[in-house]
ZASESE-859922 format. One record per residue (C-alpha): z, x negated, y; residue in three letters. Coordinates in steps of 0.001 Angstrom, whole numbers, plus 500000, padded with zeros to 6 digits. Example, Ala and Ser with C-alpha at 12.3 -4.5 7.8 and 13.67 -1.06 7.14 Angstrom:
ZASESE-859922
507800487700495500ALA507140486330498940SER
END
This chain:
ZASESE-859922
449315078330099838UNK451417076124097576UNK453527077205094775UNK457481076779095585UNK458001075104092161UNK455000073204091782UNK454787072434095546UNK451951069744094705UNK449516072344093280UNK448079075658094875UNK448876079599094098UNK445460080271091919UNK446398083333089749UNK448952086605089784UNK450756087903086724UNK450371091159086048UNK452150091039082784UNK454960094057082108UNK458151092258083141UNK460359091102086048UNK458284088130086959UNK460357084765087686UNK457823083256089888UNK457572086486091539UNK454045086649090387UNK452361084114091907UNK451357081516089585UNK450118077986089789UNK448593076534086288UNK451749075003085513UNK453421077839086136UNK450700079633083871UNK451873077517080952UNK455490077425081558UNK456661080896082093UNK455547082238078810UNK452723085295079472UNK449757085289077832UNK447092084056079981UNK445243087165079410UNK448286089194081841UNK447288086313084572UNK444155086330086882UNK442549084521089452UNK443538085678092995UNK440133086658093933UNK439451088425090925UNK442483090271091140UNK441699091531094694UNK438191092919093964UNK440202094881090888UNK443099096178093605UNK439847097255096241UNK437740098863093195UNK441413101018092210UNK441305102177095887UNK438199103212096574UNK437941104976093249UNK440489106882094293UNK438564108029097523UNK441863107445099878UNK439611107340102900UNK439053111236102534UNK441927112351104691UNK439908116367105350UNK442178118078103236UNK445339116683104397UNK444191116782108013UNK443053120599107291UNK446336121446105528UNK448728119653108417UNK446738121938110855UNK447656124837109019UNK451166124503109183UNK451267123675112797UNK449567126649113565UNK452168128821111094UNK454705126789113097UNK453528128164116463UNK452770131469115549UNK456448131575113978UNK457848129721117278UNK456564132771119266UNK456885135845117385UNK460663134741116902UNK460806134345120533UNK459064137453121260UNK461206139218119132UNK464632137408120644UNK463539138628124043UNK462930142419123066UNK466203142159121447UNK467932140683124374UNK466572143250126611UNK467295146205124272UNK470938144865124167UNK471690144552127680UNK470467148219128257UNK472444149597126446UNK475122147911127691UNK474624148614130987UNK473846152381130391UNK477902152674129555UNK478813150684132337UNK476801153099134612UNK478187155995133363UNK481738154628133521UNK481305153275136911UNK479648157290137927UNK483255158975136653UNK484868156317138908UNK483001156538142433UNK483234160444142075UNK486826159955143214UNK486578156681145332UNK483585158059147413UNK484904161609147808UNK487974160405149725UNK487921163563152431UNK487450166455149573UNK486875168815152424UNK483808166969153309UNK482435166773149801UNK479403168007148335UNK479614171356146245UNK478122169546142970UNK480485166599143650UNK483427169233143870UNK482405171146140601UNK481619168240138901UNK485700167020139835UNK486970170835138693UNK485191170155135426UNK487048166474135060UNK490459168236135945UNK489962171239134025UNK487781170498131449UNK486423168133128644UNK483954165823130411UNK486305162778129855UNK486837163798126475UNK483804164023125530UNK482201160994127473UNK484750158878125497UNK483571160011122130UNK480097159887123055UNK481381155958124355UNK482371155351121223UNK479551156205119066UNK477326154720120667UNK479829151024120384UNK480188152147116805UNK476318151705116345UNK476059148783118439UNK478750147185116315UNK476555147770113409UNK473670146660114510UNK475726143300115850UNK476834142947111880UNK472931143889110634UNK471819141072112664UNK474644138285111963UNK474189138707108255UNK470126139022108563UNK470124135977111079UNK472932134274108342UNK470361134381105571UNK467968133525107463UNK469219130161108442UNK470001128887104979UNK466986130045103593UNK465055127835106439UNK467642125057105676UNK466770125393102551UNK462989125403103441UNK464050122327105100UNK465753120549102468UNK462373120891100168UNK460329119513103089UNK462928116674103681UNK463297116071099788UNK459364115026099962UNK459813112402102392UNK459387109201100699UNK461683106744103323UNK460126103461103775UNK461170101624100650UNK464144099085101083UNK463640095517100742UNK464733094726096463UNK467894093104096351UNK467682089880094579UNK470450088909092914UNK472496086036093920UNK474549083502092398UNK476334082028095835UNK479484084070096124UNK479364083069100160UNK475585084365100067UNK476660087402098461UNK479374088228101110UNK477849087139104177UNK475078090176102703UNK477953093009103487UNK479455091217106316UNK477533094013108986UNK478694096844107274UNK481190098819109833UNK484809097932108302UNK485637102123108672UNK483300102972106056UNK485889101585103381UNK488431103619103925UNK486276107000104005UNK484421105867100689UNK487555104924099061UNK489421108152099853UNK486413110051098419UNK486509108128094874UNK489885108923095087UNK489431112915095719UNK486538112636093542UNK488437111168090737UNK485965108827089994UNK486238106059087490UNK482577104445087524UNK482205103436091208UNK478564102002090800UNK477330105056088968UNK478793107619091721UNK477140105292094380UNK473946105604093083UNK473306109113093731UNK470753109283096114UNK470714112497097070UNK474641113069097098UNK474193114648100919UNK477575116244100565UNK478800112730100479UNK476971110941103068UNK477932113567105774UNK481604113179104302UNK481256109886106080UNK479310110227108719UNK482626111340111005UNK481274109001113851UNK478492111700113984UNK475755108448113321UNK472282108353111916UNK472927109487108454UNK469857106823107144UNK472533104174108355UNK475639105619106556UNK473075105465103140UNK471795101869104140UNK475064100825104344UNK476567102486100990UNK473778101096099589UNK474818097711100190UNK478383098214098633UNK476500099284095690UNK474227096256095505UNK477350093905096144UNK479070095486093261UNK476250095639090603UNK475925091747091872UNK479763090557091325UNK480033092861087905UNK478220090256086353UNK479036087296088634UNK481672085170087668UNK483876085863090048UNK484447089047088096UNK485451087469085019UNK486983084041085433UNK490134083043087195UNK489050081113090266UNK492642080498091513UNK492248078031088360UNK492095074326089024UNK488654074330087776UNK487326076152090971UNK489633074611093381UNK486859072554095293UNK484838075607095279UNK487452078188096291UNK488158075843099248UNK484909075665100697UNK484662079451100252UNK487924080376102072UNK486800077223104761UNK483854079257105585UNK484863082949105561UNK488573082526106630UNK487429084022110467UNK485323086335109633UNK486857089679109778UNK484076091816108070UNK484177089580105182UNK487902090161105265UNK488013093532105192UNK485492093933102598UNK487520091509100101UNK490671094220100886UNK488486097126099820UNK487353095159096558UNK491191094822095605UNK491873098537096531UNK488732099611094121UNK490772097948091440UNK492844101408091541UNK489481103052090447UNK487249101056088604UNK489073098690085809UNK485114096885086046UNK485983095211088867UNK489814093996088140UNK489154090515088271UNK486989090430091387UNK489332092190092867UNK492742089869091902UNK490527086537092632UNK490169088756095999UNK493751089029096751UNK493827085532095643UNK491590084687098344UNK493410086580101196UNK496625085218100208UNK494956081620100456UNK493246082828103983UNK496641083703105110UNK495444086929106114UNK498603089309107454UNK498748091424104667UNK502605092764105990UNK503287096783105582UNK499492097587103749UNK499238099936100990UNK498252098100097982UNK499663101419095903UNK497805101376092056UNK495780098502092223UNK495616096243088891UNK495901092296089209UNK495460090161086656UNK494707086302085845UNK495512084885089141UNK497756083685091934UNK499763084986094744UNK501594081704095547UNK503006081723098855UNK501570085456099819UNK503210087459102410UNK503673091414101356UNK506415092121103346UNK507021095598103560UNK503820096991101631UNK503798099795099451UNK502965098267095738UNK504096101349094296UNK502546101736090241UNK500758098495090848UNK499993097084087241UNK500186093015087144UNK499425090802084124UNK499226087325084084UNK499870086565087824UNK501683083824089424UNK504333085603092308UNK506056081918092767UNK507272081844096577UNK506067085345097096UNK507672087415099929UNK508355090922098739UNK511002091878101547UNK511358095162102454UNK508520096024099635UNK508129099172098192UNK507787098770094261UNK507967102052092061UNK506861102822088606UNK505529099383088463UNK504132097439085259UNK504385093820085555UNK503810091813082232UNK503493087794081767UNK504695087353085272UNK504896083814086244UNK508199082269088940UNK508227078835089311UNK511659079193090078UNK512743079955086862UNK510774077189085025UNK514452075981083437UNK513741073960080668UNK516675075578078642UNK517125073962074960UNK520071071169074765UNK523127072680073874UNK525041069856076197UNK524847068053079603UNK521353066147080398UNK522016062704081393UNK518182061514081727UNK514695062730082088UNK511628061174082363UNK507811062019083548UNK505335061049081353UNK502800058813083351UNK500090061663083468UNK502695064144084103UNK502030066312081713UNK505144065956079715UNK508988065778080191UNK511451064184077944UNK515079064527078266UNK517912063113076687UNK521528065034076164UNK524946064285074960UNK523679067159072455UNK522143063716071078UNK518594064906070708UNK515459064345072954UNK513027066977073995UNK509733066783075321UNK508570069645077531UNK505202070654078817UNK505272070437082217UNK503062073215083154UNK504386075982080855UNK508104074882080518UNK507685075481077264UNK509210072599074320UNK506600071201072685UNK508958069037070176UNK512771067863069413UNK513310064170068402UNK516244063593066290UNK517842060403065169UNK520686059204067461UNK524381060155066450UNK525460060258070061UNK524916060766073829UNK521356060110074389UNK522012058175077942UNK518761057068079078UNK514926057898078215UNK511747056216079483UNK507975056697078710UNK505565053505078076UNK502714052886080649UNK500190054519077869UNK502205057417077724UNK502195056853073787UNK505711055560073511UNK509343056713074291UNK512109054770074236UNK515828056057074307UNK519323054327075023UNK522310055906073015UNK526038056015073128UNK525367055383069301UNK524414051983070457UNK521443052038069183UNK518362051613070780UNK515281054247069687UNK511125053855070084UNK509388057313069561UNK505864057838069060UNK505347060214071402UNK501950062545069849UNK503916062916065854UNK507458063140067326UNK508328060482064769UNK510677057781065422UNK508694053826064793UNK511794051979065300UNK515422051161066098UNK516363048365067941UNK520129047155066905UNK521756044365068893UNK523919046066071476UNK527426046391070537UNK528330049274072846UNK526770052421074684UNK523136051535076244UNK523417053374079351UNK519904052386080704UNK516435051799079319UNK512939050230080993UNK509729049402080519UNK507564046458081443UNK505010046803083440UNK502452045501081095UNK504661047628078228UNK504975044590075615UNK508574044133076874UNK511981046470076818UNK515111046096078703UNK518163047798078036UNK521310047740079725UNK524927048017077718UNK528734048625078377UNK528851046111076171UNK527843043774079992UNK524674042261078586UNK521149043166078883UNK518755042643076525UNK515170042348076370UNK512755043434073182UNK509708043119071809UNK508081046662071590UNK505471045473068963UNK507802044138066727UNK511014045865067601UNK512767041900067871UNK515314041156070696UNK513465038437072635UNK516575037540074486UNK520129038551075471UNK520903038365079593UNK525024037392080574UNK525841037791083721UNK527816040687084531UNK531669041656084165UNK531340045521083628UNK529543047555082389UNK525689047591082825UNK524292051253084355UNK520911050403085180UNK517925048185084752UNK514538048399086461UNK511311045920086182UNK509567045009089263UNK506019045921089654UNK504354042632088473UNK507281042829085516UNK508241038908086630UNK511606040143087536UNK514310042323086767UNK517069043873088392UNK520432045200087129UNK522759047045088489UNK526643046987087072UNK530268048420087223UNK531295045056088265UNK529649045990091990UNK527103043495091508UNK523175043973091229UNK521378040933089432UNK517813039324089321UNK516557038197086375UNK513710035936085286UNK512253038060082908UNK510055034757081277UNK512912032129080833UNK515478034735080699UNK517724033054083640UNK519768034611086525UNK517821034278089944UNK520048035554092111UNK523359037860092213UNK523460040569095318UNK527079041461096355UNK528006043913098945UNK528774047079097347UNK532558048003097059UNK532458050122093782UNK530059050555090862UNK526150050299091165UNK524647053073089439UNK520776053108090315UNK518648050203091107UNK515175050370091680UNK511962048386093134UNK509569049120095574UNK506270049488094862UNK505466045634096171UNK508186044324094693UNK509878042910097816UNK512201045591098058UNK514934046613095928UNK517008049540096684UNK520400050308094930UNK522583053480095095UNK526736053321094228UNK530027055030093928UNK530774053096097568UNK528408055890098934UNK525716053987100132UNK522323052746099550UNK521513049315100341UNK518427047616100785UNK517546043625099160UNK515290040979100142UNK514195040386096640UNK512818036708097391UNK515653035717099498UNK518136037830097479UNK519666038460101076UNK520620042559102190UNK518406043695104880UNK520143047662105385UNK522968049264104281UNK522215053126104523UNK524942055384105079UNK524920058945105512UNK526618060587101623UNK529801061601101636UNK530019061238097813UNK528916058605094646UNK524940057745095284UNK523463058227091737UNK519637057717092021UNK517162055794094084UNK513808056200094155UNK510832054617095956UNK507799056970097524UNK504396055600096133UNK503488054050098899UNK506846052475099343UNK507411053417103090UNK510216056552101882UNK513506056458099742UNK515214059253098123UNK518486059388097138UNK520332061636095236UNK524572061895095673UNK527464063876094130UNK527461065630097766UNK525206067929096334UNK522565066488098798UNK518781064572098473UNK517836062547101290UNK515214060707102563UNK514961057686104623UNK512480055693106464UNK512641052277104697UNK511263050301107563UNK513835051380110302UNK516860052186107780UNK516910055763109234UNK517380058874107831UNK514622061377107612UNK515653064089106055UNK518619065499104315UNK517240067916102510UNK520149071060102362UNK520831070557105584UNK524777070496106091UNK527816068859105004UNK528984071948103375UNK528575075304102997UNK525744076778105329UNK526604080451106374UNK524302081577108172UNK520427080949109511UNK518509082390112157UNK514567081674113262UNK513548081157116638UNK511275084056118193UNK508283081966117854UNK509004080834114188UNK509643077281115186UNK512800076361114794UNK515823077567112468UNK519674077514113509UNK522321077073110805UNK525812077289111119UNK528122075920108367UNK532256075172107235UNK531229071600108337UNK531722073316111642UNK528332072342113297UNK525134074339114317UNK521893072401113642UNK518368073079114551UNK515361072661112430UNK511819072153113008UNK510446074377110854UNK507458072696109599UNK508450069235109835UNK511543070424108152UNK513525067648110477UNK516478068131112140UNK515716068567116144UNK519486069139116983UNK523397068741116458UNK525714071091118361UNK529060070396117951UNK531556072357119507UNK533141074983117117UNK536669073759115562UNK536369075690112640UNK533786077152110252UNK530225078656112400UNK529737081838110543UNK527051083247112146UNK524139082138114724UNK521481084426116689UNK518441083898118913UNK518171085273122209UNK514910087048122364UNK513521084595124442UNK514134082094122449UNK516083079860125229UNK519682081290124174UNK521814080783120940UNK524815082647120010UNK527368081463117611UNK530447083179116396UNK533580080905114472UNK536354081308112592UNK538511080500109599UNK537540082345106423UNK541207084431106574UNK541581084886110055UNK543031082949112926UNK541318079363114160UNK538167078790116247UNK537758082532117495UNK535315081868119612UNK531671083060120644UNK529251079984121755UNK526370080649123769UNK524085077331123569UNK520964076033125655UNK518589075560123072UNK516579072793125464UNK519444070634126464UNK521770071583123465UNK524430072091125388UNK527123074686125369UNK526987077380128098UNK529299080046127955UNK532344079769125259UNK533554083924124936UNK536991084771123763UNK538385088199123436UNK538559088683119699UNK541815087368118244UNK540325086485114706UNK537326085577112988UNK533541086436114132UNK531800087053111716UNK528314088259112881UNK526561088231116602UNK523603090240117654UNK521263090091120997UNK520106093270121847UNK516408093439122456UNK515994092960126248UNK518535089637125609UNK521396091410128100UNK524138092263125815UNK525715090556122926UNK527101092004120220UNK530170090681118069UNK531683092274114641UNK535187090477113729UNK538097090297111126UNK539918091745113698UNK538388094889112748UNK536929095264116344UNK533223095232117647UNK532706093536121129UNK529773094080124256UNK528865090900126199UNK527369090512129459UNK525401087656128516UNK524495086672132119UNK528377086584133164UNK529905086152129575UNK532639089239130274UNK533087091275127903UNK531644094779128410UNK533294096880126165UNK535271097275122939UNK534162099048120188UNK536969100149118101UNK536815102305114582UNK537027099974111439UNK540139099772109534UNK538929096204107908UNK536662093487108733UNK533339093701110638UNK530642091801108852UNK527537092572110143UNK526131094024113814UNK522597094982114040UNK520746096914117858UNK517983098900117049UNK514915098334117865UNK515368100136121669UNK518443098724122256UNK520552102026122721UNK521858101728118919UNK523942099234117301UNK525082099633113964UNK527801098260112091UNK528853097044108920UNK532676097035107191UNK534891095793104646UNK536272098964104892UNK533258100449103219UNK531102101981106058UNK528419101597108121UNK528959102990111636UNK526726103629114413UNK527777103380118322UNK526252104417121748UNK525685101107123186UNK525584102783127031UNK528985105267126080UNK530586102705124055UNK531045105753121730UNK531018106021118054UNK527953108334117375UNK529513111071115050UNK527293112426111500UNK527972115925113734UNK525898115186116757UNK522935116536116774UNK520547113751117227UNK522574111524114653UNK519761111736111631UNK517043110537114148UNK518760107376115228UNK519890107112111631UNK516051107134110773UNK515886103753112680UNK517963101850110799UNK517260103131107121UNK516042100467104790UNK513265102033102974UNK509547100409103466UNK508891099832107040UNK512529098796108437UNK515595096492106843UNK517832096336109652UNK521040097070108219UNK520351094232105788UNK522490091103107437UNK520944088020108546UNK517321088865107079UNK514056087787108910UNK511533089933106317UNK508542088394107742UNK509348084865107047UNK509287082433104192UNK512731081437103430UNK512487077255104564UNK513251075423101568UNK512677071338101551UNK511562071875098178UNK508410071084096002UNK508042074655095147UNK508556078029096929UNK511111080327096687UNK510392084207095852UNK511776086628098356UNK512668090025097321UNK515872090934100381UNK515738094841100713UNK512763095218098225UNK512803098695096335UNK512456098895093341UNK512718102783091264UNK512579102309087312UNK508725100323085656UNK508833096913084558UNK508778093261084828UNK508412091028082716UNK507881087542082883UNK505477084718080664UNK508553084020078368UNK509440087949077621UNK512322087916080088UNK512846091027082077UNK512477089824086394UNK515043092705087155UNK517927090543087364UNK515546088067089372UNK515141090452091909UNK518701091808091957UNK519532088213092862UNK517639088331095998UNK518684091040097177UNK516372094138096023UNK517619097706095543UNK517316099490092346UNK517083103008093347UNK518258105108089624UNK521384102495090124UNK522089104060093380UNK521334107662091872UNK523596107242088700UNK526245105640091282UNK526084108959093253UNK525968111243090262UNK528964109159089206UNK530788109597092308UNK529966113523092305UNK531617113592088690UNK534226112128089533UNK535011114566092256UNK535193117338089726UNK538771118734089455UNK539215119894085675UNK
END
């Protein structure tokens, strides 16, 4: 046979050295020389298997007489035990029934004496005396005693022989036990070691997925802090039947535990269990890992008992965060688990869904919760410590407005410029400021990085023009020339060149090496905002308060061409990546699109209702952003002039949101008076309905998915009091419901999709037939304004929510307020109460969904989350409390000291 590292040469010797033998002890010569023995510990095969036949037969192992003699032995003891216990079982048997049926003989004899005698007259004279004697004299008397003596005994005897038989039983057992602890089971297979984390787990993935739960709840019982070393036991019996509940082969139940225990002697050392692998470094990895076990449930459920040993065994803390890591990535449903006491730390949960699970004294440290969903969450005694949100990566520092930022082209860094007249640079990736540049004596207006990344330039309302090396923080020149506020600055492609744009009209162009003005560009009438290079820095564009956007040779300094067609100032210009676009953005509202070679306008994009500040170009040129004083981004399809995407959706304020059934599609209603409907992962708008005359304030899915409800009205009463019922296919209107005589603020479908429930400023609550549209009944109680209506979950409940301070609940069939007196009103209370595993009678909340934001990063969720006293702090020392309050989380001592309050102020002194 050849040697598996030297598979050219032949297996010639076997190490018998004292070690753990890397070429598990099969050696070719190289493998003689490289693996550091001395060559006295190797031999040649043959050699070595006359030595191993010698060994035996010294040992005379052929002799089998005694063993044979011995085994006989104890068969025959066996045997002879076998029958005198059964010999002895059947005179006891025997001896036991005749006694037993001696008394029922005797009893039955008193009996027939009267039964058979039924003519006395004809009876015999001993049958007659022996009747005088049971009238007149003792014989029952003393029959009963003599009855009972002889059960007294028996009962005795019945005790003798349960405690005899008792003893006897556990001393065989324990007879047993010494036999059984001899038997040498046939010797498992050595684990070896692995390195391939997928290896590893596809080793556990037969184990049966109950086992976890029983082990765990044991460690936890058994209050056991070293997991491995309790494992280990081998003859822990007690244990193994603990979890044998499925009444199995108790070899299997130890087979299997003994595979946990490999696995976790395996990843203690692995470095899974000490390095971070949601960390860039193992992203490539970490992808082909979740690629290949994301279906396979065993693996799955092992990975969830890894994070739950976290609880137990601080060893395995990182192997267990990297797990939830893993099953966040997976998107495995992790909704209403218990994940109480486990400890993460150095990882991410980005994105993970744990609505509704218990995370109760949970200790976190170092762990990334951006775009987390926490709804409904249970979260007590916590302690959360370097905590990271993406959502509250403000870069806070300037003490005035920012007028300009700027990536740095590896975007790593951040510099801004503020009418606080500094500059900051900012590491991207902590948020944290890695330097202030001082030097201008006024609004910094504009800030751009070099194409090296080494360089910063800055355009002041000093007039003054600033280049910053960017790795000292120290300024390397000022460029003087302009004569007013430089409002815009640019780099060349190339970076030799600068251009800066003034109030002062002109433009100017410098030499970055030697900090000289290479030319002065006069053209416009007004004020210059903006100035961008094309790609192959031949040209450049300008774009003024005189309406007009410019083209300049950037060699010979000379106007190309002049674009008209905007009505009011041009405040962004900016190239495509080819260079044959430009795009400009202006206080006219609109975005227009230039032929740069033919100077001609080939689109005019409208869609903002307010000034158009910014335009930007997607890398591969095909998309446009633009960002407007109507609070909005959008994004349009350059070829077709179309737009994409606006990215908040409505006009104004949005009120109110509801998902589809099947997660699909999301309905907003808004004070621009409109419902639209999303496509939830496109994030484009599918639909317009327009209908309402006045603000939509709240929209609802029909179970099914094929109904929307929308309720309208002016924010003080009066208006568009109408109910909408919509056909979500066509988009058109199908029902319009009026009853209520002001506002509707909330509608509800109850679960079967029949009724339709309203709440309204008029104070009232309304039942629709949604098949006819009548109304069904009208709930009245409030004294103020109905905000909210929620069924429960069988349909026979709807509660309500006031101004007027209350919550109400009503009999949906009786159209009755349900009363805190009747006597079922706790249980259908229970239904609605907030607390871990319902949030009904929070307004307008889907728990189980991620929020949809059209933004880079997502949002944490935290509606209905509660929270009772620990801490949270995030990576900066801030305290996430207030974070949480924000979204909607309930603080639990708040409540309590708000009821003590209330309860104190009820004293009469």
């Amino acid at each position: 046979m050849n040697c598996t590292h030297h598979i050219q040469n032949q297996i010639t010797l076997i190490c018998k050295a004292p070690h753990k033998c890397q070429c598990q002890r099969k050696l070719c010569v190289e493998c003689q020389y490289e693996h550091g023995v001395d060559f006295k510990h190797t031999i040649p095969l043959k050699i070595f298997r006359e030595m191993a036949m010698k060994k035996l037969k010294d040992f005379n192992l052929n002799d089998t007489t005694e063993l044979k003699k011995q085994r006989l032995a104890f068969k025959s003891l066996l045997s002879q035990t076998e029958q005198l216990m059964k010999k002895i079982w059947e005179e006891l048997s025997q001896s036991i029934k005749q006694v037993y049926d001696w008394i029922e003989k005797e009893n039955q004899s008193y009996l027939n004496l009267i039964n058979e005698n039924t003519n006395l007259a004809e009876s015999s004279y001993t049958d007659i005396e022996k009747l005088v004697n049971i009238v007149e004299g003792s014989t029952l008397n003393d029959w009963n005693a003599e009855k009972s003596s002889q059960m007294k005994e028996l009962e005795k005897t019945m005790s003798w022989w349960d405690q005899h038989i008792k003893a006897f039983i556990e001393k065989s057992n324990q007879g047993i036990q010494q036999i059984q602890s001899l038997i040498k089971e046939d010797e498992e297979e050595v684990y070896q070691m692995k390195e391939d984390l997928y290896e590893m787990l596809r080793y556990i993935q037969d184990i049966d997925e109950t086992l976890y739960q029983k082990v765990l709840e044991t460690l936890k019982k058994e209050k056991v802090s070293d997991i491995i070393g309790f494992l280990s036991k081998t003859n822990n019996n007690q244990f193994y039947e603990s979890l044998n509940y499925k009444q199995e082969n108790i070899k299997e139940i130890k087979k299997q535990v003994k595979k946990i225990t490999n696995f976790l002697r395996n990843i203690q050392d692995h470095k899974f269990n000490k390095d971070d692998y949601s960390h860039e470094t193992y992203e490539k990895e970490r992808a082909d890992l979740v690629n290949m076990i994301k279906d396979n449930k065993r693996i799955t459920e092992f990975i969830k008992f890894l994070v739950r040993i976290t609880s137990i065994d601080v060893n395995f803390i990182q192997s267990g965060s990297n797990g939830l890591s893993l099953l966040v990535d997976m998107k495995v449903d992790l909704k209403n688990k218990s994940f109480e006491n486990i400890k993460i730390k150095n990882t991410s949960l980005i994105g993970g869904n744990f609505v509704r699970c218990n995370l109760s004294e949970t200790e976190f440290e170092n762990v990334d919760i951006s775009g987390v969903n926490f709804n409904g969450a249970q979260m007590f005694n916590c302690k959360w410590k370097n905590i990271k949100v993406h959502e509250l990566n403000k870069l806070d520092g300037h003490s005035g407005t920012v007028w300009s930022v700027c990536f740095s082209p590896d975007g790593n860094t951040l510099a801004s410029g503020s009418c606080d007249n500094s500059i900051r640079l900012w590491d991207v990736k902590t948020g944290q400021q890695k330097a202030k540049l001082d030097g201008h004596s006024n609004y910094v207006m504009s800030v751009c990085f070099s194409p090296d990344g080494n360089t910063l330039a800055s355009g002041s309302d000093d007039k003054s023009i600033r280049l910053w090396d960017v790795k000292t923080g120290q300024q390397k020149a000022k460029l003087d020339g302009h004569s007013s506020y430089v409002n815009s600055v640019c780099f060349s492609p190339d970076g030799n060149t600068l251009a800066s744009g003034s109030d002062d009209k002109s433009i100017r162009l410098w030499d970055v090496k030697t900090g000289q003005q290479k030319a002065k560009l006069d053209g416009h009438s007004s004020y210059v905002r903006s100035v961008c290079f094309s790609p192959d820095g031949n040209t450049l564009a300008s774009g003024s308060d005189d309406k007009s956007i410019r083209l300049w040779d950037v060699k010979t300094g000379q106007q190309k061409a002049k674009l008209d067609g905007h009505s009011s100032y041009v405040r962004s210009v900016c190239f495509s990546p080819d260079g044959n676009t430009l795009a400009s953005g202006s206080d006219d509202k609109s975005i227009r699109l230039w032929d740069v070679k033919t100077g001609q306008q080939k689109a005019k994009l409208d869609g903002h209702s307010s000034y158009v500040r910014s335009v930007c170009f997607s890398p591969d040129g095909n998309t446009l952003a633009s960002g407007s004083d109507d609070k909005s981004i959008r994004l349009w399809d350059v070829k077709t002039g179309q737009q994409k995407a606006k990215l908040d959706g409505h006009s104004s304020y949005v009120r109110s949101v509801c998902f589809s059934p099947d997660g699909n599609t999301l309905a907003s209603g808004g004070d621009d008076k409109s419902i639209r409907l999303w496509d939830v992962k496109t994030g484009q708008q599918k639909a317009k309905l327009d209908g309402h005359s006045n603000t939509v304030r709240s929209v609802c899915f029909s179970p099914d998915g094929n109904t929307l409800a929308s309720g309208s009205g002016h924010q003080y009463g009066g208006g568009d009091c109408s109910i909408r019922l919509w056909n979500i296919q066509t988009g058109q209107q199908k029902a319009k419901l009026d009853c209520h005589t002001s506002t509707v603020y909330s509608v509800c479908f109850s679960p079967d999709g029949n009724t339709l429930a309203s709440g309204s400023y008029d104070n009232s609550i309304r039942l629709w037939d949604v098949k006819t549209g009548q109304q069904k009944a009208k709930l009245d109680g409030h004294s103020n304004d109905v905000y909210s209506v929620c069924f429960s979950p069988d349909g026979n409940t709807l509660a309500s929510g006031s101004y007027d301070n209350s919550i109400r609940l009503w009999d949906v069939k009786k159209g009755q307020e349900i009363k805190s007196s009747d006597k079922n009103y706790k249980d259908i209370l229970a239904q609605f109460k907030i607390p871990l595993q319902n949030s009904l009678l929070l307004p307008n909340v889907e728990p189980d969904r991620t929020i949809l934001k059209i933004c880079q990063n997502p949002l944490l969720e935290a509606q209905g989350t509660l929270i009772l006293q620990g801490e949270f702090i995030n990576h900066q020392g801030k305290d996430l409390k207030p974070l949480f309050k924000s979204k909607g989380s309930c603080f639990l001592e708040t409540i309590k000291n708000l009821d003590i309050k209330k309860k104190e102020d009820c004293i009469v002194y």
